[in-house]
LUMMIRO-561609 format. One record per residue (C-alpha): residue number from 1; x, y, z. Coordinates in nm, 4 decimals. Example, Ala and Ser with C-alpha at 12.3 -4.5 7.8 and 13.67 -1.06 7.14 Angstrom:
<atoms>
(1,(1.2300,-0.4500,0.7800)),
(2,(1.3670,-0.1060,0.7140)),
</atoms>
This chain:
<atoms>
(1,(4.9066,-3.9350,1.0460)),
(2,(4.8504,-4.2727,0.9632)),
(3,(4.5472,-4.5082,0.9282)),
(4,(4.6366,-4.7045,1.2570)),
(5,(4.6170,-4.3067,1.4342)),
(6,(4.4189,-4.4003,1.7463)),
(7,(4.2393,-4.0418,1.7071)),
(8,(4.1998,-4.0795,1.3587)),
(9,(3.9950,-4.4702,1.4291)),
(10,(3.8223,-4.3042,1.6581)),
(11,(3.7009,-3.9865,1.4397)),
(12,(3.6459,-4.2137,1.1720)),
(13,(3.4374,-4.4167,1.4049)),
(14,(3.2412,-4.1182,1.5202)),
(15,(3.1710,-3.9847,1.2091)),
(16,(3.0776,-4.2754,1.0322)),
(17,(2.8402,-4.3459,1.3259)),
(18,(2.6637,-3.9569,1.2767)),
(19,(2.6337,-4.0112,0.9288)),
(20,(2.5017,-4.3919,0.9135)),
(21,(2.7555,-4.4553,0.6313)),
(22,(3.1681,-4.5049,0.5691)),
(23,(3.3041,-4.1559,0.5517)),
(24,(3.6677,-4.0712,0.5026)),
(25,(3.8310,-3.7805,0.6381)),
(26,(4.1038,-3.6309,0.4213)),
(27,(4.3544,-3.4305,0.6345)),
(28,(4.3537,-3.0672,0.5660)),
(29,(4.6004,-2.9093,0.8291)),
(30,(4.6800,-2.8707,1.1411)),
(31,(4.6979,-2.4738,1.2870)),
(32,(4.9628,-2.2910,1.5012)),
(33,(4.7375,-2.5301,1.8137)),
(34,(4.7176,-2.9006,1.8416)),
(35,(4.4119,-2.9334,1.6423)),
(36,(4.4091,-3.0976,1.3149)),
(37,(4.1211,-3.0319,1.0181)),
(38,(3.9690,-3.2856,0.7990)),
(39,(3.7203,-3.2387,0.4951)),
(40,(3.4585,-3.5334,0.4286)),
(41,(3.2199,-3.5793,0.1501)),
(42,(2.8587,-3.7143,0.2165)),
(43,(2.5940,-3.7189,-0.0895)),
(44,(2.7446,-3.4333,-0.2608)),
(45,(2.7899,-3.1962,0.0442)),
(46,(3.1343,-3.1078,0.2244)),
(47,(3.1925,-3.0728,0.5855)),
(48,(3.4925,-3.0017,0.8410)),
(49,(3.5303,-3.2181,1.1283)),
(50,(3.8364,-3.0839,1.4113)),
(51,(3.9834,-3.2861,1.6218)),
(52,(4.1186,-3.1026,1.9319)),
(53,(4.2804,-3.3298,2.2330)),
(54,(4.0479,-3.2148,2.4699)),
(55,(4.3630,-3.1949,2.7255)),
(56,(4.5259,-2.9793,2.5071)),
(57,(4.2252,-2.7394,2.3446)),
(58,(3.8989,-2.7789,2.4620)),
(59,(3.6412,-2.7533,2.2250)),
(60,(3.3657,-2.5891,2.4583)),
(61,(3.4670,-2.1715,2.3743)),
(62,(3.4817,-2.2566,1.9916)),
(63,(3.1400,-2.3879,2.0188)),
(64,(2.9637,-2.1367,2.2511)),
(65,(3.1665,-1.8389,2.0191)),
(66,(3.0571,-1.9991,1.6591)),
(67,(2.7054,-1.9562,1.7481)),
(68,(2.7781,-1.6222,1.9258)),
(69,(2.8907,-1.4995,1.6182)),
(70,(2.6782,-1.6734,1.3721)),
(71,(2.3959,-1.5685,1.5564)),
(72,(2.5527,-1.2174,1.5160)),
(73,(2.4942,-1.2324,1.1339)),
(74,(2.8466,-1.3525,1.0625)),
(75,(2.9301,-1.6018,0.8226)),
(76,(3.1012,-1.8819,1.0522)),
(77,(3.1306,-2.2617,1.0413)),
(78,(2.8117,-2.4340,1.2338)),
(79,(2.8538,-2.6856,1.4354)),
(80,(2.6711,-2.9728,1.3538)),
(81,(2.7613,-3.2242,1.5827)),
(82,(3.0318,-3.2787,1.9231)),
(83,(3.1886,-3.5815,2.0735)),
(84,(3.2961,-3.3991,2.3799)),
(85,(3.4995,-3.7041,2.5336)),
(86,(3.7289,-3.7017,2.2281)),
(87,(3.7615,-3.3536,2.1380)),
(88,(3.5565,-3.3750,1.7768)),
(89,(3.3366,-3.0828,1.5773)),
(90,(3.1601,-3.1653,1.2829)),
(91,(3.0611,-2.8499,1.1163)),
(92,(2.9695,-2.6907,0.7924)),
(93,(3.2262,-2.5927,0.5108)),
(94,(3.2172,-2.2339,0.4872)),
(95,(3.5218,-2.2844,0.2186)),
(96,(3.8601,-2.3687,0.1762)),
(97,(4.0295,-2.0001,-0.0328)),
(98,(4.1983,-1.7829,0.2331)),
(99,(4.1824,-1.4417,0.1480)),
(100,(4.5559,-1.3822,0.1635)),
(101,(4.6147,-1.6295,-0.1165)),
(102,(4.4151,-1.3988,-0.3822)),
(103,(4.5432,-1.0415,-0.2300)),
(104,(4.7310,-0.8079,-0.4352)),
(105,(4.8395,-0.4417,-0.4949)),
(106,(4.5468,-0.3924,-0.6838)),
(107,(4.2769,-0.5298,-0.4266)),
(108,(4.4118,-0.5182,-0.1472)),
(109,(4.2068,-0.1684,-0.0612)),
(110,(3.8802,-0.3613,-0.1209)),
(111,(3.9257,-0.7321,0.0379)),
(112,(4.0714,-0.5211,0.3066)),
(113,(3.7535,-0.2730,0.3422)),
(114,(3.4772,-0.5852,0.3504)),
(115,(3.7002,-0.7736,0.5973)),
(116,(3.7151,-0.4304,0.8238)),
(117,(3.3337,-0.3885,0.7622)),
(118,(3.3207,-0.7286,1.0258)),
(119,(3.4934,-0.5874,1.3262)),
(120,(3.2152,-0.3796,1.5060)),
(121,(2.9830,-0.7412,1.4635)),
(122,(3.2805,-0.8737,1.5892)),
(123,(3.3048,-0.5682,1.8711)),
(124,(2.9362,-0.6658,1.9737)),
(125,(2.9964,-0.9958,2.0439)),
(126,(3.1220,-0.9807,2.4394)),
(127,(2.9965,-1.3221,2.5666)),
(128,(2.8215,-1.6641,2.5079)),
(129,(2.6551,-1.8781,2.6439)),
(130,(2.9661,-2.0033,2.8646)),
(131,(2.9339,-1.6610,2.9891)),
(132,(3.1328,-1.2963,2.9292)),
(133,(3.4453,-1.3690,2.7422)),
(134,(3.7226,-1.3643,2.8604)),
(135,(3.8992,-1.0148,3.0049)),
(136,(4.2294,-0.9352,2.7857)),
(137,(4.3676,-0.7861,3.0709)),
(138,(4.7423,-0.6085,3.1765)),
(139,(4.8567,-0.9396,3.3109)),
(140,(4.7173,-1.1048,2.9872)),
(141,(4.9301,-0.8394,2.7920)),
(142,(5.1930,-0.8451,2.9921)),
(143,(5.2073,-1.2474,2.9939)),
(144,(5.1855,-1.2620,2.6114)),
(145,(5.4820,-1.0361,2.5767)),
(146,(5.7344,-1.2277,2.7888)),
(147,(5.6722,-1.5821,2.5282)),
(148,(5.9334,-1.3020,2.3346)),
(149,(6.1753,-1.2880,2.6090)),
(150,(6.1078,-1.6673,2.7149)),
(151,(6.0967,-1.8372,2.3645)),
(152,(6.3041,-1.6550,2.1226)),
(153,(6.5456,-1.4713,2.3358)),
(154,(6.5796,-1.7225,2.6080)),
(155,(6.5376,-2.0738,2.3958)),
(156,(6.6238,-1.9798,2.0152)),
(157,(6.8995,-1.7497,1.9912)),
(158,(7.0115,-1.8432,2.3379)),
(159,(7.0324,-1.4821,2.4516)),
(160,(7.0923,-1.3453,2.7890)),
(161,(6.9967,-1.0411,2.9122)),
(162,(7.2106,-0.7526,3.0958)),
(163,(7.0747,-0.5775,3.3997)),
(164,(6.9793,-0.2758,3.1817)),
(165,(6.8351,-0.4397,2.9083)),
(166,(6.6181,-0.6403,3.1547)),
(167,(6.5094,-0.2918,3.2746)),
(168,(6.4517,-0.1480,2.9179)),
(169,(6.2321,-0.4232,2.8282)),
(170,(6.0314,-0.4111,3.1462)),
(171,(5.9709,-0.0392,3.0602)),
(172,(5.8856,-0.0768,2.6922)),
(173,(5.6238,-0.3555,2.7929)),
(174,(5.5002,-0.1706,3.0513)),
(175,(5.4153,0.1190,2.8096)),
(176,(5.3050,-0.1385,2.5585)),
(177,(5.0476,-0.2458,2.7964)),
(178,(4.9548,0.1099,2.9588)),
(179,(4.8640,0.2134,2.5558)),
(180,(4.6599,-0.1726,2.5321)),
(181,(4.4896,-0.0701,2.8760)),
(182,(4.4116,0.3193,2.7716)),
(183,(4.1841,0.1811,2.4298)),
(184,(3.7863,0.1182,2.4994)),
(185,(3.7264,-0.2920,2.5126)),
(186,(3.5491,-0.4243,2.2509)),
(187,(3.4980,-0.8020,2.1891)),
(188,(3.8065,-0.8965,1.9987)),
(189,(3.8559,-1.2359,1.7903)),
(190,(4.2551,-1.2305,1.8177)),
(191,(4.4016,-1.3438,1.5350)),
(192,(4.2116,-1.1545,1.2786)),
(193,(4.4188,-1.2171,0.9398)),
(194,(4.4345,-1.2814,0.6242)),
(195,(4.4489,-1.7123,0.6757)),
(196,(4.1688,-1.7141,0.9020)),
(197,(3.9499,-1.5573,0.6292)),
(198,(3.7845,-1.7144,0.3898)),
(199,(3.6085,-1.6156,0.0238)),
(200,(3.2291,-1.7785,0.0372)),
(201,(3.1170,-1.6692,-0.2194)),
(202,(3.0465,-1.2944,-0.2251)),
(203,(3.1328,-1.2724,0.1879)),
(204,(3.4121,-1.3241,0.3965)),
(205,(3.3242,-1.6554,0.6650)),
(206,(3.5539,-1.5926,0.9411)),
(207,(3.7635,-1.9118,1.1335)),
(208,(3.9441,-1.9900,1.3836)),
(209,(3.8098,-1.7720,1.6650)),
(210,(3.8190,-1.9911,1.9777)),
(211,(4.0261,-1.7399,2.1445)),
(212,(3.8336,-1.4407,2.1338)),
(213,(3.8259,-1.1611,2.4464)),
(214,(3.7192,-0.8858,2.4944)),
(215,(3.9845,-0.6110,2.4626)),
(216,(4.1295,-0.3183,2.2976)),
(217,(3.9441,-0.1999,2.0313)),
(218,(4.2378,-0.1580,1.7277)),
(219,(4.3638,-0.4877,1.8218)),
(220,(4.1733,-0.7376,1.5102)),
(221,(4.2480,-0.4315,1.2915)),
(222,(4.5951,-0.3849,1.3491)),
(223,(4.6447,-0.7276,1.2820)),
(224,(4.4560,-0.7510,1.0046)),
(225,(4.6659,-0.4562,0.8274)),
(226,(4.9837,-0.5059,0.9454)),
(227,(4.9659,-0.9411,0.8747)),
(228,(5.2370,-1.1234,1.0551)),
(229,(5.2345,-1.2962,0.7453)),
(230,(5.2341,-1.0481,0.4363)),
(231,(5.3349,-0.6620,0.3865)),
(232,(5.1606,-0.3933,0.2273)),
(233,(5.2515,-0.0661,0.1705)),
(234,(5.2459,0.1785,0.4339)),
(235,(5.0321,0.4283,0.1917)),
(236,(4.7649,0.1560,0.1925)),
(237,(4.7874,0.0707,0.5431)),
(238,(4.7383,0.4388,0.6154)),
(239,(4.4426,0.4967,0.4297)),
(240,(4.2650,0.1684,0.5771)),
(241,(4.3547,0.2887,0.9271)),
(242,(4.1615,0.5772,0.8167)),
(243,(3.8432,0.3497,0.7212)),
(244,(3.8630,0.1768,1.0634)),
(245,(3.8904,0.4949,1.2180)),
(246,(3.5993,0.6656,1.0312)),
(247,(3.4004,0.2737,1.0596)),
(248,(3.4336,0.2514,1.4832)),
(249,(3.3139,0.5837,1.5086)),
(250,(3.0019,0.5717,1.3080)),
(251,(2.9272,0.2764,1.5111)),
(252,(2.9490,0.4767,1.8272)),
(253,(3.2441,0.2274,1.9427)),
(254,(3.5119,0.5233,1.9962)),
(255,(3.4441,0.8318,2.1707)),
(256,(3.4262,1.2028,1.9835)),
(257,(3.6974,1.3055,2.1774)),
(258,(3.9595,1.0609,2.0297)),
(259,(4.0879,1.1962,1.7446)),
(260,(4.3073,1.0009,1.4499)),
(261,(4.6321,1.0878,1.6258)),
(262,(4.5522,0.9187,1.9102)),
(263,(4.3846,0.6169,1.7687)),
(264,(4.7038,0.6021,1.5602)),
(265,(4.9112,0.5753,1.8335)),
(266,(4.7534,0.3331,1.9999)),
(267,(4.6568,0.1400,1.7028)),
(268,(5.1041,0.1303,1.6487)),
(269,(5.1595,-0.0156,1.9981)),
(270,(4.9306,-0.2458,1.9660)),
(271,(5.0610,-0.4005,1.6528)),
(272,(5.3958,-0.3609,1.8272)),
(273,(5.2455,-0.5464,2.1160)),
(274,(5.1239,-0.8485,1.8582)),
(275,(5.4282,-0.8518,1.6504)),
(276,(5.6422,-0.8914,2.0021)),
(277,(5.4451,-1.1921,2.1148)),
(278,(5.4250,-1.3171,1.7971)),
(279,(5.7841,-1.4097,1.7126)),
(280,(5.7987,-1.5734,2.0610)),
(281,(5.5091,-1.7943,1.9784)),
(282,(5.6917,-1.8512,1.6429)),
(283,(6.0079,-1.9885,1.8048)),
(284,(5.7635,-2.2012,2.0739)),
(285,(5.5872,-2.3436,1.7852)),
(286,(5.9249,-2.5039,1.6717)),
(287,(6.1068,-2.5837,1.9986)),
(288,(5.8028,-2.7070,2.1639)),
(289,(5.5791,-2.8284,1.8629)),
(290,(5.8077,-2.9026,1.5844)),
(291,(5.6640,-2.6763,1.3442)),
(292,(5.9661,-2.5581,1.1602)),
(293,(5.7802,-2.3549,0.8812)),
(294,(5.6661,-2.0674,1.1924)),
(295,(6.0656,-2.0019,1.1507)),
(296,(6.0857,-1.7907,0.8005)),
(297,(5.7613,-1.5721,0.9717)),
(298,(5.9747,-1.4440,1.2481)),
(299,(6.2110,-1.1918,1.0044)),
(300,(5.8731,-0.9970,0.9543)),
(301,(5.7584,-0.9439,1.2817)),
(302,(6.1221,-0.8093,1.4198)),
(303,(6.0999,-0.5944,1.0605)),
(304,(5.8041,-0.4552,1.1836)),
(305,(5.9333,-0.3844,1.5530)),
(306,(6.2107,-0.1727,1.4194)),
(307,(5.9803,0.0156,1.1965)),
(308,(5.7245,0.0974,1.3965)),
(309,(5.8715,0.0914,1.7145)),
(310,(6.1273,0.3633,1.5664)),
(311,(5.8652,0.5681,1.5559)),
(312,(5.7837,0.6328,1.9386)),
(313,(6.0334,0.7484,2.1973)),
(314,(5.9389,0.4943,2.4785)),
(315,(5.9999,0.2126,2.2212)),
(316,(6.3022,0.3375,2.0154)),
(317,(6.5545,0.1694,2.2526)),
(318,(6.3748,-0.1280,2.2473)),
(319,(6.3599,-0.1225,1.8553)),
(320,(6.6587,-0.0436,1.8309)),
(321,(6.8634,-0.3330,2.0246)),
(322,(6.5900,-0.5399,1.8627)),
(323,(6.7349,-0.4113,1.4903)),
(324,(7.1105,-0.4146,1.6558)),
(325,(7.1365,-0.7376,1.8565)),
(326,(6.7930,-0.9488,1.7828)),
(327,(6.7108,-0.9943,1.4777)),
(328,(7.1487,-1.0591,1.3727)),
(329,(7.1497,-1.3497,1.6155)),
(330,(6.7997,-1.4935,1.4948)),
(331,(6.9601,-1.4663,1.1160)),
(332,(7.2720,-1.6561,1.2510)),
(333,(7.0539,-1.9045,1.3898)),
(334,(6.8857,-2.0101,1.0761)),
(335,(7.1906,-1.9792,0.8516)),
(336,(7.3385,-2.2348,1.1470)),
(337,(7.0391,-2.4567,1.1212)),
(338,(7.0106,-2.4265,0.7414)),
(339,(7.3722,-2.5945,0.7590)),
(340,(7.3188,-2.8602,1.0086)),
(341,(7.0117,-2.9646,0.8234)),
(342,(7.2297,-2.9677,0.4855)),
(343,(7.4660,-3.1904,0.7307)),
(344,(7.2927,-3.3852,0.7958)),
(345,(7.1156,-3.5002,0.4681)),
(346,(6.7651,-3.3773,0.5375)),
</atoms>
């Protein structure tokens, strides 16, 4: 970004037009989207202002779901202000420390608990003022799980499939997404993790929820406790599966006739399900975006594919060719990059 950024004029423009005085944005990030987050300063308070390229991410669902939830009781950035031509939210600052950067061993159990104590709010919330949200469907499953076979099969380790593992994989999915399909819907905010929470004092404000569906119900927990991003201890995981478990059914969202073994089950494929999609949309992020840092997450999610997947019969062989074949070539691929980039002087 520079100051001569046509989008960045034009925000500046905007904002300084809202607040009757010369603001400057400092850039805070971009996500794993095409949006991009600034912080201003105006007498003494903070605010975020997003630009989205309204071709790219329109800005409509995050507004309709951040008063949803707010109005919900959860702690959420409000939008103060739009500029719907360009793609701009102005909106508080509900803070800038994720949760995952202040997570250890020690309180782990705790952060954990208060960010699980959200979900059935979360749950509740099944449409806005745009309307019901959107159904997370078998095709929706089914279409997030081939960005695997299209983006980091296909594209990064330039892969291609035999007749029978083309028939494996259409089998594994299809169980994947019969397990997704079996679970009650809930409203579900989709990439529920430890970077899109943030410490506000003695709460946890929740970001970056634009997506949210409605859909199975151990879907924002499972990917809460099993982070693309960071790995606890099974031990730990275990006994906060059991705290979701005992949570969703005090709150009437799961049926007395589930029991643990069964919520386990599916609460395994679904993280299964998430971990699949999201090394694809790891290796899309770099070929199509050029974010290389997505790269070093991928190791984790194929990690947790042999793990878990080991674990059921209808997904060992898939786990298994995953441990055998995938996750070799993506480790040749990076050592190869690694090299070209030394190469070439970067």
């Amino acid at each position: 970004m520079s100051l001569s950024d046509p989008r960045f004029v034009a925000l500046s423009h905007w904002l300084n037009h809202y607040f009757e005085a010369e603001v400057t944005p400092s850039l805070i990030c971009g996500d794993a989207s095409f949006r991009r987050y600034f912080r201003i300063q105006h007498f003494g308070k903070h605010y975020i202002v997003s630009d989205s390229p309204i071709h790219l991410v329109p800005i409509a669902p995050f507004v309709a779901i951040a008063k949803a939830y707010h109005d919900a009781g959860l702690c959420v950035p409000e939008v103060l202000a739009t500029c719907n031509e360009q793609g701009f939210v102005l909106q508080t600052d509900v803070g800038e420390l994720q949760l995952l950067s202040v997570l250890n061993l020690q309180n782990v159990i705790s952060y954990y608990q208060q960010a699980l104590n959200l979900l059935p709010t979360i749950a509740s919330v099944t449409d806005t003022e745009l309307g019901p949200l959107t159904d997370y469907d078998g095709e929706f499953v089914q279409r997030e799980l081939m960005i695997f076979i299209d983006w980091l099969v296909n594209k990064h380790i330039d892969y291609t499939l035999t007749n029978n593992e083309q028939q494996m994989i259409t089998a594994t999915f299809a169980a994947l997404t019969d397990s997704a399909m079996s679970q009650p819907k809930v409203g579900m905010h989709r990439d529920y993790h430890s970077r899109n929470l943030l410490i506000n004092a003695d709460e946890l404000a929740v970001i970056d929820f634009q997506d949210a569906v409605l859909g199975p119900i151990t879907y924002d927990a499972v990917s809460l406790l099993r982070d693309c991003y960071v790995r606890w201890p099974n031990q730990q995981v275990q006994q906060l599966m059991q705290y979701h478990y005992q949570l969703i059914k005090q709150h009437k969202l799961l049926g007395d006739e589930v029991d643990f073994a069964t919520y386990q089950q599916w609460f395994d494929l679904m993280g299964l399900q998430r971990h699949i999609k999201a090394a694809g949309i790891f290796a899309r992020l770099y070929h199509r975006d050029g974010k290389r840092g997505y790269l070093a997450d991928i190791p984790l999610t194929l990690q947790y594919i042999v793990d878990i997947g080991a674990l059921y019969p209808q997904i060992a062989e898939f786990s298994a060719w995953v441990k055998s074949v995938i996750a070799p070539l993506v480790e040749q691929t990076a050592v190869k990059q690694q090299l070209d980039t030394t190469n070439k002087g970067y």
